[in-house]
MOPAC internal coordinates of N, CA, C and O (Angstrom, degrees):
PM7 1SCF
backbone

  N    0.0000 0     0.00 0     0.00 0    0    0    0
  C    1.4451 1     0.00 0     0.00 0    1    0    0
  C    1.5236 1   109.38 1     0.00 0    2    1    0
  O    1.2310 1   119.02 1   -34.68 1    3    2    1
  N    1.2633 1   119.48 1   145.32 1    3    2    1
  C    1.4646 1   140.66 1   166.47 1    5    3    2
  C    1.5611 1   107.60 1   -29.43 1    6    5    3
  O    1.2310 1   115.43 1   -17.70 1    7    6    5
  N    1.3943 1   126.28 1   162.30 1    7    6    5
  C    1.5523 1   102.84 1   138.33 1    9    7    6
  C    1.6862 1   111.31 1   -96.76 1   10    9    7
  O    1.2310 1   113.65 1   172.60 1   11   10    9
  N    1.2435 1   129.62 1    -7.40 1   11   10    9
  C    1.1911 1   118.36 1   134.07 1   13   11   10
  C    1.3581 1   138.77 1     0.81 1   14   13   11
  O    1.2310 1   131.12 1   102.61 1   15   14   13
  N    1.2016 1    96.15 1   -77.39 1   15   14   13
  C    1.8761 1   130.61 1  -161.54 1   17   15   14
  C    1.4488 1   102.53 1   -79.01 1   18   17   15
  O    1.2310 1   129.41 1   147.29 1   19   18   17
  N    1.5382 1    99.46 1   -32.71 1   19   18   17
  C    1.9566 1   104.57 1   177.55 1   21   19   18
  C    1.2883 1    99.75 1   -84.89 1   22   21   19
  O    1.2310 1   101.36 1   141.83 1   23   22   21
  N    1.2651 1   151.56 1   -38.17 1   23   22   21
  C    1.2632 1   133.83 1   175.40 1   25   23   22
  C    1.3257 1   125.22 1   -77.33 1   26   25   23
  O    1.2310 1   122.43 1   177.07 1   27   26   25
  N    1.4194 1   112.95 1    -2.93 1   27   26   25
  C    1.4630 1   120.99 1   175.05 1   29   27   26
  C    1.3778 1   115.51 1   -71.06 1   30   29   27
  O    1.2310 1   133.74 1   129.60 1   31   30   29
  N    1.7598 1    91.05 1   -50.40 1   31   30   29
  C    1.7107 1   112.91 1   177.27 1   33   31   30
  C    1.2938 1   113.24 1   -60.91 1   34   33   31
  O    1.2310 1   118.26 1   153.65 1   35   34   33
  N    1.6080 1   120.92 1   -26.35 1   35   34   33
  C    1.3172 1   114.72 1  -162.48 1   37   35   34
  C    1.6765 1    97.59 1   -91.36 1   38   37   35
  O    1.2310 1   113.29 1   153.49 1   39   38   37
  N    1.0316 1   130.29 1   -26.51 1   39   38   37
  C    1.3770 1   146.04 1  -174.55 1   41   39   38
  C    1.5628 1    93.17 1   -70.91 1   42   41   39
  O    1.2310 1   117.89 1   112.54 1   43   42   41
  N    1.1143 1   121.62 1   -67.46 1   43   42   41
  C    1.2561 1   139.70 1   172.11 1   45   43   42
  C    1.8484 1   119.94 1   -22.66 1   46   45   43
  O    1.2310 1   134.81 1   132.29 1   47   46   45
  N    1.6600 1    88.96 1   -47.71 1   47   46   45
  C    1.5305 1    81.99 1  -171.59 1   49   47   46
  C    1.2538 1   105.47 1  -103.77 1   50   49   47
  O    1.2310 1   113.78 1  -177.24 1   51   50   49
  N    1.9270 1   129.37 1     2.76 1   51   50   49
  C    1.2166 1   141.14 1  -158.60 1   53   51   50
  C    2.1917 1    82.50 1   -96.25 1   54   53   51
  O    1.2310 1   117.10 1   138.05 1   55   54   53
  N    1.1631 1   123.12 1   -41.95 1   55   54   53
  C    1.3587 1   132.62 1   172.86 1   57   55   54
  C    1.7543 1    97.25 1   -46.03 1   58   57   55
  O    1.2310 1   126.91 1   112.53 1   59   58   57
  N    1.3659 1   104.32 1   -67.47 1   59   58   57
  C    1.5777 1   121.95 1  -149.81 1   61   59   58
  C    1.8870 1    89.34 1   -48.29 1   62   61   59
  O    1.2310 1   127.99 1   125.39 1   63   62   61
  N    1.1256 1   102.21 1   -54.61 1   63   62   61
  C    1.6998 1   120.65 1  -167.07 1   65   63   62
  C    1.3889 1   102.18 1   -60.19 1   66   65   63
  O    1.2310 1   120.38 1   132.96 1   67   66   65
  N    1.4277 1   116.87 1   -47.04 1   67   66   65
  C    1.3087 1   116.34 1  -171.02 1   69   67   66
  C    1.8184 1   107.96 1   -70.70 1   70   69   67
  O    1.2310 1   122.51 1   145.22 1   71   70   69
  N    1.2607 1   112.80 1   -34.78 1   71   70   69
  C    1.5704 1   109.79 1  -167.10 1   73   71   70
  C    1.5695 1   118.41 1   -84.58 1   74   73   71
  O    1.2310 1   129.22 1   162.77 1   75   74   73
  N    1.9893 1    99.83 1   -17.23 1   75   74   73
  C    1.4899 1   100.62 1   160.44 1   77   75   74
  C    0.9187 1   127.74 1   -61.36 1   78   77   75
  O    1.2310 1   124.63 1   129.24 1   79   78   77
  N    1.5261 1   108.71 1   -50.76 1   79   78   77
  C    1.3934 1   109.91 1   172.60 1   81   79   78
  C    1.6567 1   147.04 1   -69.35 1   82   81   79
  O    1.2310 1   122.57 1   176.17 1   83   82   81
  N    1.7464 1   112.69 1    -3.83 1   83   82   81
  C    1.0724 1   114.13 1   120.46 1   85   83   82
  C    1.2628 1   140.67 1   -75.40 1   86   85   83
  O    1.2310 1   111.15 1   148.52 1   87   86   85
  N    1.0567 1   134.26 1   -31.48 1   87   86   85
  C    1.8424 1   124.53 1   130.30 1   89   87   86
  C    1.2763 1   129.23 1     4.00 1   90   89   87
  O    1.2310 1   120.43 1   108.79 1   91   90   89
  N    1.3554 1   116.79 1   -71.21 1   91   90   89
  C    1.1891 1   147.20 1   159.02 1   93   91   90
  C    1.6744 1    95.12 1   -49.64 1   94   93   91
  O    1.2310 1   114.99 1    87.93 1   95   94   93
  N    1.0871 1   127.10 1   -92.07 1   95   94   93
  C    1.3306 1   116.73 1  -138.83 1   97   95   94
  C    1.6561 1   103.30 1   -62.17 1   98   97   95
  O    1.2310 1   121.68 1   141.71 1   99   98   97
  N    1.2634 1   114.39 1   -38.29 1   99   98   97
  C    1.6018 1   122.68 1   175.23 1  101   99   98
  C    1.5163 1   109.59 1   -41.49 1  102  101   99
  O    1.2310 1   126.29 1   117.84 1  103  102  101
  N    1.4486 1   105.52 1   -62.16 1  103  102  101
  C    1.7123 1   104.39 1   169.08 1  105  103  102
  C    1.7112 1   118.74 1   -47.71 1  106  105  103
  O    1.2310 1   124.94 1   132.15 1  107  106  105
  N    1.2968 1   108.13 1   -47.85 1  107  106  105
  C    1.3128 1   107.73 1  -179.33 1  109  107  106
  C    1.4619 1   110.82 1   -80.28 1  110  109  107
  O    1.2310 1   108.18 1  -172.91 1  111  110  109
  N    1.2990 1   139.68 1     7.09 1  111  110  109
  C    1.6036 1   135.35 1   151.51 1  113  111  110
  C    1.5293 1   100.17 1   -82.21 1  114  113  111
  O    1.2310 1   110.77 1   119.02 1  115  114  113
  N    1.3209 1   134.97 1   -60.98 1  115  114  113
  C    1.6101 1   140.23 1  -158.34 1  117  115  114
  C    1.3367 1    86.61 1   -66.03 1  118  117  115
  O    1.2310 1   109.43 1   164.31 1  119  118  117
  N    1.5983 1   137.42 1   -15.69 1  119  118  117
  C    1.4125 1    94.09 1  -155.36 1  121  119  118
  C    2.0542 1    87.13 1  -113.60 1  122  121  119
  O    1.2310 1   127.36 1   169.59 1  123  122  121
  N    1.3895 1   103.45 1   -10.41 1  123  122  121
  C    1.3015 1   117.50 1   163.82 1  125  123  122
  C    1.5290 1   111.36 1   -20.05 1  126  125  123
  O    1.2310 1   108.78 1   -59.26 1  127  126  125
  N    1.6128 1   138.60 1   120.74 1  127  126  125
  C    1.0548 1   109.87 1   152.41 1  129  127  126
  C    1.2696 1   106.56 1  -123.21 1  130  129  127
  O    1.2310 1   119.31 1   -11.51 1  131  130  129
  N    2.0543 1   118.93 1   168.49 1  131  130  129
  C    1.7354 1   115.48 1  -137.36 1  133  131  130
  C    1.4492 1    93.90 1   -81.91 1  134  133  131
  O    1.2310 1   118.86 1   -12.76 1  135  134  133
  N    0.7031 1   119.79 1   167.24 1  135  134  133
  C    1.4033 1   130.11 1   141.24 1  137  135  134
  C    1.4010 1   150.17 1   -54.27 1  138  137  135
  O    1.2310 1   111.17 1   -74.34 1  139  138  137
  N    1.0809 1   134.23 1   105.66 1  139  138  137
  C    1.4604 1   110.03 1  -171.18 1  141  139  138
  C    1.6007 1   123.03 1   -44.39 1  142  141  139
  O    1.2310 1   113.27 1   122.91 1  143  142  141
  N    0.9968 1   130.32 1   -57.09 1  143  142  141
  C    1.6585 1   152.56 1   165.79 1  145  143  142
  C    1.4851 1    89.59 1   -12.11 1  146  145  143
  O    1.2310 1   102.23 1   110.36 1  147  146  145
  N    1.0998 1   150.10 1   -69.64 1  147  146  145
  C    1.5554 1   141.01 1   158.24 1  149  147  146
  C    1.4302 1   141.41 1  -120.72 1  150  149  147
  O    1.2310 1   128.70 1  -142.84 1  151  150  149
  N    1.5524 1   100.84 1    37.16 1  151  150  149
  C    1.4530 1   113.62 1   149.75 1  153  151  150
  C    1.1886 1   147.43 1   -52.80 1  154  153  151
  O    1.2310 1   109.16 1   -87.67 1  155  154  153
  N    1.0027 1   137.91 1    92.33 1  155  154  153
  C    1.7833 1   129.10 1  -165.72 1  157  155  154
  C    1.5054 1   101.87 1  -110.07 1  158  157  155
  O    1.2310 1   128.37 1   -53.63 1  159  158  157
  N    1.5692 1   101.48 1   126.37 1  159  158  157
  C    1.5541 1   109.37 1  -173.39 1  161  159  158
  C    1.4515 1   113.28 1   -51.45 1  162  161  159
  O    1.2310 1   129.05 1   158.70 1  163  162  161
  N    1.4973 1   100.16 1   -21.30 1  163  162  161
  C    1.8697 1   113.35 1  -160.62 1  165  163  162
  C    1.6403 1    93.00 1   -73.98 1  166  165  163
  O    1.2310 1   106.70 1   160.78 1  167  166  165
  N    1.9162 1   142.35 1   -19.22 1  167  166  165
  C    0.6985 1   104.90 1  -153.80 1  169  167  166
  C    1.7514 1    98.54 1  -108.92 1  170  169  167
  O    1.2310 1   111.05 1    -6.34 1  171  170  169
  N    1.0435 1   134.45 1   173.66 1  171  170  169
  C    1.6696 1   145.46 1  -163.75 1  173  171  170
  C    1.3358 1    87.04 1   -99.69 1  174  173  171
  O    1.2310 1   127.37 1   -75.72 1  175  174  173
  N    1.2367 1   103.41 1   104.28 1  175  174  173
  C    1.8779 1   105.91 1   152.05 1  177  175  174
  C    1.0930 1   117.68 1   -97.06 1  178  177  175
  O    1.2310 1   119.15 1   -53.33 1  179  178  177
  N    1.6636 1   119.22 1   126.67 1  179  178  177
  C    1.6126 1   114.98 1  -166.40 1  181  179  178
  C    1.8607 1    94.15 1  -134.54 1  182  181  179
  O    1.2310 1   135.69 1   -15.80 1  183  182  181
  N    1.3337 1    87.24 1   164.20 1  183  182  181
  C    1.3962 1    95.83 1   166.89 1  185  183  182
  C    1.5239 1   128.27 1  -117.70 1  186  185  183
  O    1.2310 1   128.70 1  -173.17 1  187  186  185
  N    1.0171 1   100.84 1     6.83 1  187  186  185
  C    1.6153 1    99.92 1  -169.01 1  189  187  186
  C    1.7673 1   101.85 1   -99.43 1  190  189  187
  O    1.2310 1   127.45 1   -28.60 1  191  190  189
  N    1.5728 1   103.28 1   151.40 1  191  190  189
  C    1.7637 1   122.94 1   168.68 1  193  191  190
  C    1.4254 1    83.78 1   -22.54 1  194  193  191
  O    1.2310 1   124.03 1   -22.32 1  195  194  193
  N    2.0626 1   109.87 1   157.68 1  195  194  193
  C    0.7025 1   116.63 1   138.93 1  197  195  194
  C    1.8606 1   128.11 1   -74.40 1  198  197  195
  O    1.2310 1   106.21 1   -29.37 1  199  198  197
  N    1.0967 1   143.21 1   150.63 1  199  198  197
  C    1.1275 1   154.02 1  -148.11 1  201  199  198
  C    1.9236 1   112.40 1   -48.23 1  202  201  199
  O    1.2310 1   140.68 1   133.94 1  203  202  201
  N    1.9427 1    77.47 1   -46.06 1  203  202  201
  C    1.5236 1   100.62 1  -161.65 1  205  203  202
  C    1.4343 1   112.93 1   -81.14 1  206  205  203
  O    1.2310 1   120.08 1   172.23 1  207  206  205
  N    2.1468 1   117.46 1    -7.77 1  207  206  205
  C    1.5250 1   115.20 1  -166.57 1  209  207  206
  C    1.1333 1    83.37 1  -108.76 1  210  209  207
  O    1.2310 1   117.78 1   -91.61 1  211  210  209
  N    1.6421 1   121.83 1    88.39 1  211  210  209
  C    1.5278 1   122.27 1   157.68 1  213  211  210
  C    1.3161 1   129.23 1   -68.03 1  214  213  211
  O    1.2310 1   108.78 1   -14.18 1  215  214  213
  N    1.4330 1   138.61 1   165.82 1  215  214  213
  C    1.4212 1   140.67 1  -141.91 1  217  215  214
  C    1.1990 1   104.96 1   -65.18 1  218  217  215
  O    1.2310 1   105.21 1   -72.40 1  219  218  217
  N    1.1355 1   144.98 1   107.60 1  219  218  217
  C    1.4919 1   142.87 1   169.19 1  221  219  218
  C    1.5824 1   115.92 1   129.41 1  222  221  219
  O    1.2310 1   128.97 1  -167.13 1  223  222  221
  N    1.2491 1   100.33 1    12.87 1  223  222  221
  C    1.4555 1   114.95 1  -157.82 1  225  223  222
  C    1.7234 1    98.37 1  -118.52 1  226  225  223
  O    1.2310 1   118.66 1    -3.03 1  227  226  225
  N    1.3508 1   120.16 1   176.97 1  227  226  225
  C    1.2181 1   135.54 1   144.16 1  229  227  226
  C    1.3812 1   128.66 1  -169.52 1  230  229  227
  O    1.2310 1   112.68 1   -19.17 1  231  230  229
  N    1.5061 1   131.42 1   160.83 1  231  230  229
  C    1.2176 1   129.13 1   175.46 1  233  231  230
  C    1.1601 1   140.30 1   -77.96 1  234  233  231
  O    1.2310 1   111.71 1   -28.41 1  235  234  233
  N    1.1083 1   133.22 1   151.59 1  235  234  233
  C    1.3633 1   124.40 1   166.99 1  237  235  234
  C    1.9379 1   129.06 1  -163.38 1  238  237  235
  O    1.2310 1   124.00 1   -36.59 1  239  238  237
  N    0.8041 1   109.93 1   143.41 1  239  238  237
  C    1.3064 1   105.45 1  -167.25 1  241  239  238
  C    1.6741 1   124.46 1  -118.42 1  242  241  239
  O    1.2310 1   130.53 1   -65.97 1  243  242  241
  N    1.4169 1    97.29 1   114.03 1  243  242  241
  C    1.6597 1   116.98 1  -151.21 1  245  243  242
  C    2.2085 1    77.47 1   -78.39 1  246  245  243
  O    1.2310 1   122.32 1   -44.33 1  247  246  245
  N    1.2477 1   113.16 1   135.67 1  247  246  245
  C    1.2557 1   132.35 1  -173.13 1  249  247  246
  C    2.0087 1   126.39 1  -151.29 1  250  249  247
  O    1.2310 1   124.03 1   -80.48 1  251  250  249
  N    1.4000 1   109.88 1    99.52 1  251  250  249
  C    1.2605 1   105.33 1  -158.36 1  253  251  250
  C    1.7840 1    86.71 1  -142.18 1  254  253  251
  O    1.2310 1   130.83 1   -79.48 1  255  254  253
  N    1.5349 1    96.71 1   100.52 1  255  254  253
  C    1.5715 1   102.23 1   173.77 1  257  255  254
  C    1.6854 1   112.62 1    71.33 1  258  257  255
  O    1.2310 1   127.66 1    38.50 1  259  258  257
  N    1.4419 1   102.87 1  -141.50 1  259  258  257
  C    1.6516 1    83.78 1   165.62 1  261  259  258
  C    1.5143 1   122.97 1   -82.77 1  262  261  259
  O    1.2310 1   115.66 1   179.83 1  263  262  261
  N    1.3804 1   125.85 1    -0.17 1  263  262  261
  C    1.2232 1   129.46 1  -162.91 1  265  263  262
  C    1.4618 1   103.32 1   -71.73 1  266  265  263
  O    1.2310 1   109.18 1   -59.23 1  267  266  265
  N    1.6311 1   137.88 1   120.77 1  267  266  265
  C    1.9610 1   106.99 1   174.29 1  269  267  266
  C    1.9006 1    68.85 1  -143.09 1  270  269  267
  O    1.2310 1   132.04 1   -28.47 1  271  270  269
  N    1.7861 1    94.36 1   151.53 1  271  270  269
  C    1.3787 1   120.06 1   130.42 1  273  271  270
  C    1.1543 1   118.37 1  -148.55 1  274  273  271
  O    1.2310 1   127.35 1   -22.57 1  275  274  273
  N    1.6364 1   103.46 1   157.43 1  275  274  273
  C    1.3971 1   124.12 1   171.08 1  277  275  274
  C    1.5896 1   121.87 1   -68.64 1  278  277  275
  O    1.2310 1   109.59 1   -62.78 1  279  278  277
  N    1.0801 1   137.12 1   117.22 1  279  278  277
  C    1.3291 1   144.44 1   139.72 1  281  279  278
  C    1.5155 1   151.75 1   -79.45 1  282  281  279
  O    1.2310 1   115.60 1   -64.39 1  283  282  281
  N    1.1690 1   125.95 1   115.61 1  283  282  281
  C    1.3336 1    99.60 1  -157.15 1  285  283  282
  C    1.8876 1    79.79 1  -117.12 1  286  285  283
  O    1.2310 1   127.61 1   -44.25 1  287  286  285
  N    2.4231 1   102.96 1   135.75 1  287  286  285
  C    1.2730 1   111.26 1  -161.81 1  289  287  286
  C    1.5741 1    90.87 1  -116.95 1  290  289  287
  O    1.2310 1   141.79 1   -32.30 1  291  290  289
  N    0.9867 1    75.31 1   147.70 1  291  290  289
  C    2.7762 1    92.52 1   156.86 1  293  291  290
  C    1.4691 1    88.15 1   -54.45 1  294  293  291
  O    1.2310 1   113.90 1   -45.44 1  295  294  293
  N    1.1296 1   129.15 1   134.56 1  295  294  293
  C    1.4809 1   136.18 1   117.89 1  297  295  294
  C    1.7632 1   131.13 1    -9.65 1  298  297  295
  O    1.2310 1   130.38 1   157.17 1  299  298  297
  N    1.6402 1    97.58 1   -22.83 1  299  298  297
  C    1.4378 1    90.06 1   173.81 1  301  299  298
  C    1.8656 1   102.33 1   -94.34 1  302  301  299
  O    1.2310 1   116.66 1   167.19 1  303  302  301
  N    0.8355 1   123.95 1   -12.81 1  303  302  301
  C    1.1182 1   126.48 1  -178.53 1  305  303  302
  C    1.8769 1   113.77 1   -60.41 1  306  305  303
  O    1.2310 1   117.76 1  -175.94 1  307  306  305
  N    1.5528 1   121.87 1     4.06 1  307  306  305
  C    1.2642 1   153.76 1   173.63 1  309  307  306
  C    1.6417 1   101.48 1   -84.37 1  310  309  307
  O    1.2310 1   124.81 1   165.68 1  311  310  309
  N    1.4133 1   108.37 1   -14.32 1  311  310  309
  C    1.3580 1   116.96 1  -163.92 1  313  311  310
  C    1.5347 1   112.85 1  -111.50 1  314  313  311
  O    1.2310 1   124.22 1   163.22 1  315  314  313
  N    1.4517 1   109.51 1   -16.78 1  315  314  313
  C    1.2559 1   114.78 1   172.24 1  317  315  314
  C    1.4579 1   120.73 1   -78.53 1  318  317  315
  O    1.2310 1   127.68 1   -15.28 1  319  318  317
  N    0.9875 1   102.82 1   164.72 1  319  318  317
  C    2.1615 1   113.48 1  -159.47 1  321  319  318
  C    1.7816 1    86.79 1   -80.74 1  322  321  319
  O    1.2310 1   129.34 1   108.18 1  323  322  321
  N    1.5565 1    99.61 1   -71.82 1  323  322  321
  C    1.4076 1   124.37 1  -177.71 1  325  323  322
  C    1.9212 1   110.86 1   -31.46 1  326  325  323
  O    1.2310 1   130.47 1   115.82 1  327  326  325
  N    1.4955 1    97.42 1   -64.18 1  327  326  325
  C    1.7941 1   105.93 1   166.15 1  329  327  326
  C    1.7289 1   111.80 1   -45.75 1  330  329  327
  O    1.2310 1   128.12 1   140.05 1  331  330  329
  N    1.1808 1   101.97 1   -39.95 1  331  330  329
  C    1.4676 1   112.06 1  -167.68 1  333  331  330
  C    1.9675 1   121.07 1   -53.85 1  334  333  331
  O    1.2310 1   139.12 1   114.31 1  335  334  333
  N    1.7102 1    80.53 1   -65.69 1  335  334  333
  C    1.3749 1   102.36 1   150.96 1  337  335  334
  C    1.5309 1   131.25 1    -5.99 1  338  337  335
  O    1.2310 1   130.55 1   105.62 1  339  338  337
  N    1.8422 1    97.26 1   -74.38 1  339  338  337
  C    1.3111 1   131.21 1  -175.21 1  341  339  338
  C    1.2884 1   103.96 1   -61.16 1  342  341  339
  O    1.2310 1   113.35 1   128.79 1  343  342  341
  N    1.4531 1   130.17 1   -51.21 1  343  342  341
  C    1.4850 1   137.22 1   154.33 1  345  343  342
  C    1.2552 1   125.17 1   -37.38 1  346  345  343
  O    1.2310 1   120.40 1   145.55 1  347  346  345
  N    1.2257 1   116.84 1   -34.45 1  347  346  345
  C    1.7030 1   120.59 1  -177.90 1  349  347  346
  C    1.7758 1    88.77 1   -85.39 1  350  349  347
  O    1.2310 1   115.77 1   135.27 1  351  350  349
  N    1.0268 1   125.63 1   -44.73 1  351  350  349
  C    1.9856 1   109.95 1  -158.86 1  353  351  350
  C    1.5426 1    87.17 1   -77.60 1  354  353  351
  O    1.2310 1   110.02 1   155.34 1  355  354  353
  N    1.5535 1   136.33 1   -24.66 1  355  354  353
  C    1.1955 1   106.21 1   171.75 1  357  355  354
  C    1.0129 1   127.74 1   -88.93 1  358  357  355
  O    1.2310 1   107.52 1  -159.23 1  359  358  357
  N    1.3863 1   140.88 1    20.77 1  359  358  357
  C    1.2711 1   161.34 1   173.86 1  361  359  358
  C    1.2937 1   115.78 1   -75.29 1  362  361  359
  O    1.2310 1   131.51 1   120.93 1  363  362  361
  N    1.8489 1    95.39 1   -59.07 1  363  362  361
  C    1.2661 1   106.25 1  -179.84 1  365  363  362
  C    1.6605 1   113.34 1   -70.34 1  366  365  363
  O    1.2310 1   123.78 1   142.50 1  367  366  365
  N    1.7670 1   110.36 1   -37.50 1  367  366  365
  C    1.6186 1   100.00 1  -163.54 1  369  367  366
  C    1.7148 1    94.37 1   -75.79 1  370  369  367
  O    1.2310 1   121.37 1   135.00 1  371  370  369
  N    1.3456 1   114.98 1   -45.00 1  371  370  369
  C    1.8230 1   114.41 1   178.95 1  373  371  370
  C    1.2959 1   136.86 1   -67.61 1  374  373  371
  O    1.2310 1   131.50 1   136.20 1  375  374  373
  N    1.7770 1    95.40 1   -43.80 1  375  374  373
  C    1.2193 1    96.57 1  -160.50 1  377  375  374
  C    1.4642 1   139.01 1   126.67 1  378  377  375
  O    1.2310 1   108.53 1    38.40 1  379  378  377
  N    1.3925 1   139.06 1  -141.60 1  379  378  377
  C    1.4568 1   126.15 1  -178.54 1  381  379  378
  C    2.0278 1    66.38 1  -135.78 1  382  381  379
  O    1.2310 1   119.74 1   122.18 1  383  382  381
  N    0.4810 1   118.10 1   -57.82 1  383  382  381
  C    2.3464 1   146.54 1  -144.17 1  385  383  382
  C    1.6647 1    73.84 1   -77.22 1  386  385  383
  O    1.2310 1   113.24 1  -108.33 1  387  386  385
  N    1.4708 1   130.39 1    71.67 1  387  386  385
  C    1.0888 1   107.40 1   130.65 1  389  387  386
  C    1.1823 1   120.05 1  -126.48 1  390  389  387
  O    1.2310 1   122.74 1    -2.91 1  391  390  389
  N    1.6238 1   112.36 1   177.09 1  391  390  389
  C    1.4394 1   113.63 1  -155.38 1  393  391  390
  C    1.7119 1   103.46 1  -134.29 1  394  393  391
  O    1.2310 1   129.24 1   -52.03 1  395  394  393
  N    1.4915 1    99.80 1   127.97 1  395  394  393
  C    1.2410 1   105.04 1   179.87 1  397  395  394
  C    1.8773 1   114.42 1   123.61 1  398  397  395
  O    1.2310 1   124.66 1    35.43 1  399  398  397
  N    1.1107 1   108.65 1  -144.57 1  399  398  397
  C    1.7914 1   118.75 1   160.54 1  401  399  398
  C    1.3702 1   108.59 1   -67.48 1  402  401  399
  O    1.2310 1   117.00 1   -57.84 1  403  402  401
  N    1.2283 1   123.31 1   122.16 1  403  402  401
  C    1.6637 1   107.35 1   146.34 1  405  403  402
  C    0.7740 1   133.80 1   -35.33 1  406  405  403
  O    1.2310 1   111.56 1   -62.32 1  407  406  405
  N    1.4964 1   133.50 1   117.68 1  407  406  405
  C    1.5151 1   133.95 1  -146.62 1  409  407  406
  C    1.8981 1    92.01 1  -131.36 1  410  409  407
  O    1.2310 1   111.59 1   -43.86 1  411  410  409
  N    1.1406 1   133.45 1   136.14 1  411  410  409
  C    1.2583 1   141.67 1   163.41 1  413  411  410
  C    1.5242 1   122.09 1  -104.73 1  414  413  411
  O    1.2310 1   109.27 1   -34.60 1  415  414  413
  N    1.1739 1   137.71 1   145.40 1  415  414  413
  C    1.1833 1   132.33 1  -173.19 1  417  415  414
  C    1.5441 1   135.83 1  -114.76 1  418  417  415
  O    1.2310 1   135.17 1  -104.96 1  419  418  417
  N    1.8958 1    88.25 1    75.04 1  419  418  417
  C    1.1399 1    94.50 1   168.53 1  421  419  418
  C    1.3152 1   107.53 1  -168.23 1  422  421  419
  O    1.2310 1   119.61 1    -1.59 1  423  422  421
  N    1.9078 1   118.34 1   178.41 1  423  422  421
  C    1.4658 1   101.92 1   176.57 1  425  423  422
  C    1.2496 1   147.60 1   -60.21 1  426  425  423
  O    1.2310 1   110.87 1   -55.57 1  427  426  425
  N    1.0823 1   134.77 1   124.43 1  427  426  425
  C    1.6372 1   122.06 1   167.52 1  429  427  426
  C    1.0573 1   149.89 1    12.94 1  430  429  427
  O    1.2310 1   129.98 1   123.84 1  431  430  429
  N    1.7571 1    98.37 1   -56.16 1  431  430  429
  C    1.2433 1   105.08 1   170.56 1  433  431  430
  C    1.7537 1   121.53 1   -85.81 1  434  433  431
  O    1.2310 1   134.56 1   166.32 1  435  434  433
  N    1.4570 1    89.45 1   -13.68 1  435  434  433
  C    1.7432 1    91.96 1  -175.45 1  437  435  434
  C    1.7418 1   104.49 1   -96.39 1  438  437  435
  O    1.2310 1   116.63 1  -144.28 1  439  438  437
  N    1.1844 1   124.01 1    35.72 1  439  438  437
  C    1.4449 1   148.11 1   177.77 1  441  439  438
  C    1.8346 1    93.89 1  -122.44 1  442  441  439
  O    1.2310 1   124.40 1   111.28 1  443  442  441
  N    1.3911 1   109.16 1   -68.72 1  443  442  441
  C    1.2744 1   101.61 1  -171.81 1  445  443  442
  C    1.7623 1   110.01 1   -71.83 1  446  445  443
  O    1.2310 1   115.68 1   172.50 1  447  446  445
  N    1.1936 1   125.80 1    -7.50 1  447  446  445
  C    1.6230 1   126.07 1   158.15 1  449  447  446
  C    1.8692 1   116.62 1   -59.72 1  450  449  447
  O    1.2310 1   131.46 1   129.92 1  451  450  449
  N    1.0713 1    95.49 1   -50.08 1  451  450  449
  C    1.4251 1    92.93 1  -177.28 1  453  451  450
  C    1.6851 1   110.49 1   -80.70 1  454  453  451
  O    1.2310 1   118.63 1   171.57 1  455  454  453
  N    1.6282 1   120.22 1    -8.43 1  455  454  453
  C    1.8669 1   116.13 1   177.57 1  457  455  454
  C    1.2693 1    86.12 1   -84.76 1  458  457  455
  O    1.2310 1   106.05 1   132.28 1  459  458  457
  N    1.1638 1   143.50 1   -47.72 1  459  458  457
  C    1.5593 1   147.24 1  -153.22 1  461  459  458
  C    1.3796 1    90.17 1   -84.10 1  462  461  459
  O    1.2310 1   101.12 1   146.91 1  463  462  461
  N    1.3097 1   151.96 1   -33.09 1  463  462  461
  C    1.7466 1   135.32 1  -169.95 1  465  463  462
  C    1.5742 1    87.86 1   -83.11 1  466  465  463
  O    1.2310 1   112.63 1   128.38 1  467  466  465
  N    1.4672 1   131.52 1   -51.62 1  467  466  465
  C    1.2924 1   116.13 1   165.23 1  469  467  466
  C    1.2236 1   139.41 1   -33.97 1  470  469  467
  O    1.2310 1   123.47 1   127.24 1  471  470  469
  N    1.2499 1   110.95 1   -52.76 1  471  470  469
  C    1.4757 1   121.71 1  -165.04 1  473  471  470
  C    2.0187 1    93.12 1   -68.76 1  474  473  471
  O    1.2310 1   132.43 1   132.93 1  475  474  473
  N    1.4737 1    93.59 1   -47.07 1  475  474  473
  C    2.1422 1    80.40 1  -166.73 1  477  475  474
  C    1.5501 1   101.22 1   -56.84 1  478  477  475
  O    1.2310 1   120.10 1   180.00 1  479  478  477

């Protein structure tokens, strides 16, 4: 094999691992149920996507101090080095065990630097 072909595969299965395990954690939020300790009848517990992360998509929320926004990315964007990156420092500062949106750790704008070097 190439070394090409080995870093494709290795990328490949570093994706595969990574997207189960949001898989995994998505199932294990929907299937979450609240707690009493801060349940309020008043609020709508739902299970479905939000509206705006259509099929092929997902969320995530670039977060550095008080600074956070939401993004919603392509699925290939799992494929970028730069995205990748961003995945490894939240690994290290979070963890595998987090709860909620995928949250990445850093500012906003240096989330929207690396969609914009993509997109040109």
């Amino acid at each position: 094999m190439k070394e090409g072909e080995i870093k494709l595969i290795t990328k490949f299965k570093m994706l595969r691992s990574f997207v189960g395990k949001i898989r995994n954690g998505l199932s294990l939020l929907v299937a979450r149920k609240p707690e009493f300790s801060y349940f309020n009848e008043d609020d709508q517990v739902t299970d479905a996507v939000p509206q705006d992360v259509m099929e092929g998509y997902f969320a995530v929320l670039a977060i550095k101090g008080e600074e956070a926004q939401r993004f919603i990315l392509e699925l290939n964007y799992l494929n970028d080095p730069a995205f990748l990156g961003l995945l490894d420092q939240a690994k290290e500062e979070y963890g595998f065990r987090q709860k909620g949106a995928l949250a990445v750790p850093c500012r906003p704008q240096e989330l929207q630097k690396i969609l914009d070097h993509r997109r040109a």
